[in-house]
N, C-alpha and C positions, 0 to 999 in steps of 0.2 A: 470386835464386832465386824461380820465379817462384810455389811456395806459398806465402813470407812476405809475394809484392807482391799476392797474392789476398788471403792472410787481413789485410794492413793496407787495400786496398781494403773488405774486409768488415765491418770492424772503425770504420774509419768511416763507413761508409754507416751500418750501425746507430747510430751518434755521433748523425750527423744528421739519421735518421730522426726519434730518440727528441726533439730539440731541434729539429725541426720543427711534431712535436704537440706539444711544450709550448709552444712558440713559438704555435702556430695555436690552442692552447686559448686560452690568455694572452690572444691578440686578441681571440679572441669574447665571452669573459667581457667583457674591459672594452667591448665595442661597448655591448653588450646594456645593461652598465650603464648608460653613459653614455648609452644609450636611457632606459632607464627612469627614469633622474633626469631628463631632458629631457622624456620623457612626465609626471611625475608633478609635474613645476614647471608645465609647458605647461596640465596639464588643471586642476589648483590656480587658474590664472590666469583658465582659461576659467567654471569653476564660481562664484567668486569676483564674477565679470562678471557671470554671467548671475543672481546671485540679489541684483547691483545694480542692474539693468535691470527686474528683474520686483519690486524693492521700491517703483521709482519709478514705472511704471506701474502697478501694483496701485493707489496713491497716486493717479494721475492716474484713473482709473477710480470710484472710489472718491468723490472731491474733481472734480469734472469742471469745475468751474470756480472751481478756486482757481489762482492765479496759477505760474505751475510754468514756471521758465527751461531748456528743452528742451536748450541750448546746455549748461547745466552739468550737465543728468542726463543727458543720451542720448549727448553724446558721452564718447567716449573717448579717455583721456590718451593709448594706444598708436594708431597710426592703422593697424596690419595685423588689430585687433579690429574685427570687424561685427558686426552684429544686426540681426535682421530680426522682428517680430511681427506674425504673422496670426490672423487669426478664425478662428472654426468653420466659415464657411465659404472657407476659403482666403483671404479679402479682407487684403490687407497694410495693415495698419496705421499702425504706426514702422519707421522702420532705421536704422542707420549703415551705409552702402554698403561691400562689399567691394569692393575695386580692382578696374578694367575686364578687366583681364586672367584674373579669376578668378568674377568675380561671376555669369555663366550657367549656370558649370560648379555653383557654391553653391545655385544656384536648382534646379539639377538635382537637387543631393543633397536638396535641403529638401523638391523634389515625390515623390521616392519615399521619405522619410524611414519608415524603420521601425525604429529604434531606442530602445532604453527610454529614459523620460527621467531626466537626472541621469549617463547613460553616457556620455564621451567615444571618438570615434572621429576617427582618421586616415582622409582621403582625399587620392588622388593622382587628377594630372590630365595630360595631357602637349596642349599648345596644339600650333597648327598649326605653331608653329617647330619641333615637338622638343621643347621645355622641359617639366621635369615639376615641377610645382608639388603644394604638400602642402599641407592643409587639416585643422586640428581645429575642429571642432564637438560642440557639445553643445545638448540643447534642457531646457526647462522651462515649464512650465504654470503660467498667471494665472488663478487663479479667482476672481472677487468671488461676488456674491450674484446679479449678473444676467447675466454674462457669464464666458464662459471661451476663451482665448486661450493660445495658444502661439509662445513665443519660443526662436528660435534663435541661437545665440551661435558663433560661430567666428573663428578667428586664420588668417592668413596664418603657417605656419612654414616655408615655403621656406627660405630664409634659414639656419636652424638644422639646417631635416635636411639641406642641403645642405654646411654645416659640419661637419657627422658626418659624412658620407659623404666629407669628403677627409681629414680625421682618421683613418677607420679608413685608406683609402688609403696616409697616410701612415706606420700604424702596420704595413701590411702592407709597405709600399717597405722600413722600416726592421727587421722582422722578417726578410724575404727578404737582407738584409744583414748582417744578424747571423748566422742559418745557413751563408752564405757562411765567412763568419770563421770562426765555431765546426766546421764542417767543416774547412778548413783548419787548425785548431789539432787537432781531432780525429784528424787524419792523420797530424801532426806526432807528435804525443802515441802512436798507434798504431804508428809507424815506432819510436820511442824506447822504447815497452816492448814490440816484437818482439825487438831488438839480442841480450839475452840469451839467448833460445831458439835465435836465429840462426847466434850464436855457439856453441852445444852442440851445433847442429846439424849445423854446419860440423865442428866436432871428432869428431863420430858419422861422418859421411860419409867423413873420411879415415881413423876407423881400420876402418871397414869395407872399404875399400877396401887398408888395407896389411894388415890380417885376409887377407882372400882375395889377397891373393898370398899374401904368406908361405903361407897355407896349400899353395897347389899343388903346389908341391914336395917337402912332405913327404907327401903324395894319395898321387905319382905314383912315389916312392918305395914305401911300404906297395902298392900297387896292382903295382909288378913287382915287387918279394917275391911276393907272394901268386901271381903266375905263373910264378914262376921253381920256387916247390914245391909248385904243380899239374905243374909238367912233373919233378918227379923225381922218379925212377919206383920212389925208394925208398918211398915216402909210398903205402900200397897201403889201410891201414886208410880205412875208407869214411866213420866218423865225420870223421874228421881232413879227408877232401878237402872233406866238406859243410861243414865249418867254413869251407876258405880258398873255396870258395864262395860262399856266404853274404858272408864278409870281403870279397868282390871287390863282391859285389851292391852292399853299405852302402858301401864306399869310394867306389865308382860314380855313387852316389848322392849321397854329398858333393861328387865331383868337381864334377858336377850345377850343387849348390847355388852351392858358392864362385865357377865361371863364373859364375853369374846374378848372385851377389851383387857380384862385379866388375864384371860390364857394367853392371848400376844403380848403382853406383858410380862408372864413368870417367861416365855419360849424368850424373849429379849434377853433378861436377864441369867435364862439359864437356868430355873429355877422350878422346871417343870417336875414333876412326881411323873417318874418312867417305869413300871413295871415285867420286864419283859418275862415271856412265860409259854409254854408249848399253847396251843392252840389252832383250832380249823377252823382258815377263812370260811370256808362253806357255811358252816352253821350261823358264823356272826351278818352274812348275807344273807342269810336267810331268815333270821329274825328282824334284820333291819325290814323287809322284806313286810314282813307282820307289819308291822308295826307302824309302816306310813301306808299300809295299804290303803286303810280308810280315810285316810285325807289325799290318795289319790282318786279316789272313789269318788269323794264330796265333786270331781271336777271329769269325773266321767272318764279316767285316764286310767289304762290297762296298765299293770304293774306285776311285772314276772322275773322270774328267774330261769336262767337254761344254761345249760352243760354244768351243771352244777357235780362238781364230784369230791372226794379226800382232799384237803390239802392245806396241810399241815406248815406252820410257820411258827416262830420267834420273834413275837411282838406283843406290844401294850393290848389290852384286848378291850380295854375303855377306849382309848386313843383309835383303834381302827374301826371301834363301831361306830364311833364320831365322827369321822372321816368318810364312812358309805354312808350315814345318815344325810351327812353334808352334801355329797353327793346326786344320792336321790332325791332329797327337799329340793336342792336346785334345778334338777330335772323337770319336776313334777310342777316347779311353778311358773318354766318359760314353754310349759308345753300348752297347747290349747287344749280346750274342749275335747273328747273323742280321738286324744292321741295315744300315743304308747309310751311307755320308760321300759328300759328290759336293762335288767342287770346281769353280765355275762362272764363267767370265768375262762377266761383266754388262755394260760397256759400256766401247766403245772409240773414243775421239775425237778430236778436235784436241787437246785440252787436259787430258782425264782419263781415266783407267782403271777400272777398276773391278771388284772379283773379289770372288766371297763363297765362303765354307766351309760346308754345310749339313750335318746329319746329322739320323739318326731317333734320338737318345738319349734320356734322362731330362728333357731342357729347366730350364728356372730359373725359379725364383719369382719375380713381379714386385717384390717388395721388395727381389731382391738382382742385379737387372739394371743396375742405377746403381754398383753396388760390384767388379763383376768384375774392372775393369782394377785397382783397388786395390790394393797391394804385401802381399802374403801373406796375401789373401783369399782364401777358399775355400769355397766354398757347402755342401759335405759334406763336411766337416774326415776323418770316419773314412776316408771313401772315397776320399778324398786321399788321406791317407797312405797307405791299401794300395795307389794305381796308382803312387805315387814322387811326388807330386805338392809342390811349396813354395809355390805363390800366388805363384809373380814371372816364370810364363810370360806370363801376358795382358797385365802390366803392362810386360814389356819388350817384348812386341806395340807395346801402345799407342806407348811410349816410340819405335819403331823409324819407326812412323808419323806419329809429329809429327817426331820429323827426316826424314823426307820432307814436310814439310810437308802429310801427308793426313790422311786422318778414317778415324777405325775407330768401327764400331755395333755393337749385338747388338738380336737380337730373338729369342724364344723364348716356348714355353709348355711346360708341365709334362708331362710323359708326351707332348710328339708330337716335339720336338726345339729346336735351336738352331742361329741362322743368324747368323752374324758377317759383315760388308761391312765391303770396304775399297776406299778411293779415294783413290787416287794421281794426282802431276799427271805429266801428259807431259813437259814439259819444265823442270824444276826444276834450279835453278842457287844456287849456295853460293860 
């Protein structure tokens, strides 16, 4: 049934939506973290550097000629850490060199350097290969009593953010995998707790379905009663006939119903009688046409046909006169006094048909234009009921139209009318 393979497609897409975002929060939280512990070890290390660097030069400033092994204070134990110290007036001082690969792009950050000191910053670089290299720096101020000097401190961390970056990678590949799963199990799990409703469902549809039969017969029985003592001409009292009147109208009515409720019944089950066969939509509009004209008439409401031409289709031809019948009857009864219905053939081709029902009636709310074809929806319940109306006209419209494998629309507005289209294929084979 293809509601329950809707609503278990629905049922796990939401599954998977919902374990997408938790899935994709997940990731981000841990990036970020595993950034910030990275940043906050990294700039640790950097800071750490630089107020070892500015201890022993301060020292060397200070002591200008005491003995001071350059080898054991200025370098550093890690070889991706540099330093650079310049004067007041830009003149460079000391350094530990950054790698060649990196050291111009460093010199560049150091000449427009506008960052407070004591702050660490990341910089990115990408050389002429493509490659993007990453850069933290931090700077710091030597001040003695005769001079003041500024030292910059930075790491190579390529390396490490390039290490996160296949890590989250990773954590994305293996999140994208798990969604995968979890959807599938999702599916699984949704197909398993529809089973039940499925099965009540199934049991509703059949006895809906032996409901209206059995009903028929005993309709059609009360329904000749009821004519057989209209016609005896002993029965003269006027109350008495307005009763089996009235009794005709409501049986009538049922009749009505129990068809409609059997044909959504066999179309559930699949079980419908399809005859498919050459035939011109033209002529079955056109007697539909006849045929409701005078109970358009009873209400004072123009009822035509236009651009009426050839056009030949592969269809049930019971099924589609039931379907413009349907059509026009609903037209004809939300239109007022003094309006129009026009039945129009829109477009005829190689491969599709196309025919709309237009009337000047009351038209539909845009919030219940998605619900019409729905099974005993009815947009003005009151008003329904006084035209005879049950809510499983449009729906076995629709129904009538996906076994022709076509499309049925509406379109409308409130107080000007409503226009229903329908498209049919030309040649359609079963």
């Amino acid at each position: 049934m293809e509601i329950f393979g809707r609503s278990r497609r629905q049922l796990a897409f939401a599954y998977a939506l919902i374990m997408g975002i938790f899935l994709a929060v997940i990731i981000f939280v841990v990036h970020m973290a595993m950034n910030w512990s990275m940043f906050s070890e990294q700039a640790q290390e950097l800071s750490d550097a630089a107020n070892s660097v500015a201890e022993v030069q301060t020292f060397y400033l200070q002591n200008p000629y005491a003995a001071v092994d350059e080898n054991r204070y200025f370098k550093t134990s890690n070889d991706r850490l540099f330093f650079y110290i310049f004067s007041d007036d830009k003149q460079l001082i000391r350094f530990e060199r950054a790698s060649f690969r990196i050291e111009q792009f460093v010199l560049d950050v150091i000449d427009s350097w506008n960052i407070d000191e004591g702050e660490v910053e990341v910089f990115r670089h990408s050389n002429e290969m493509g490659q993007l290299n990453t850069v933290m720096m931090t700077s710091k101020k030597i001040v003695t009593d005769n001079t003041t000097q500024i030292l910059y401190v930075g790491k190579d961390v390529t390396a490490l953010y390039s290490g996160l970056q296949k890590a989250t990678y990773a954590q994305v590949f293996l999140g994208f995998v798990a969604l995968l799963i979890a959807s599938a199990i999702g599916y699984f799990m949704a197909g398993r707790a529809l089973v039940p409703l499925k099965e009540a469902y199934d049991k509703q549809k059949q006895f809906a379905a032996d409901a209206s039969h059995e009903l028929r017969t005993p309709l059609a029985v009360v329904m000749a009663s009821a004519d057989l003592l209209l016609a005896d001409p002993s029965i003269e009292n006027p109350f008495l006939r307005q009763v089996l009147e009235d009794l005709k109208s409501e049986v009538k009515k049922m009749t009505n119903l129990v068809s409609d409720l059997l044909m959504v019944a066999r179309s559930d089950n699949n079980a419908l009688k399809f005859k498919i066969q050459r035939l011109d939509l033209t002529e079955i509009l056109k007697q539909v046409i006849r045929t409701m004209t005078p109970i358009a008439e009873k209400k004072d409401i123009r009822l035509a046909g236009e651009d009426f031409r050839k056009a030949l289709i592969n269809a049930d031809e019971q099924k589609i006169k039931q379907l413009a019948i349907i059509l026009v009857d609903n037209a004809i009864k939300y239109t007022p006094e003094g309006g129009a219905v026009l039945v129009r053939l829109e477009k005829v081709d190689n491969s599709r048909v196309v025919f709309a029902v237009m009337d000047s009636g009351i038209g539909i709310a845009p919030e219940d234009l998605d619900k019409v074809f729905e099974r005993f929806y009815r947009v003005d319940k009151a008003r329904s009921r006084e035209m005879g109306g049950n809510g499983l006209g449009l729906a076995i419209a629709a129904e009538i139209v996906k076994l022709h494998d076509g499309k049925i629309s509406v379109a409308s507005k409130l107080g000007e009318g409503t226009k229903f289209t329908v498209e049919l294929k030309v040649n359609l084979k079963k």
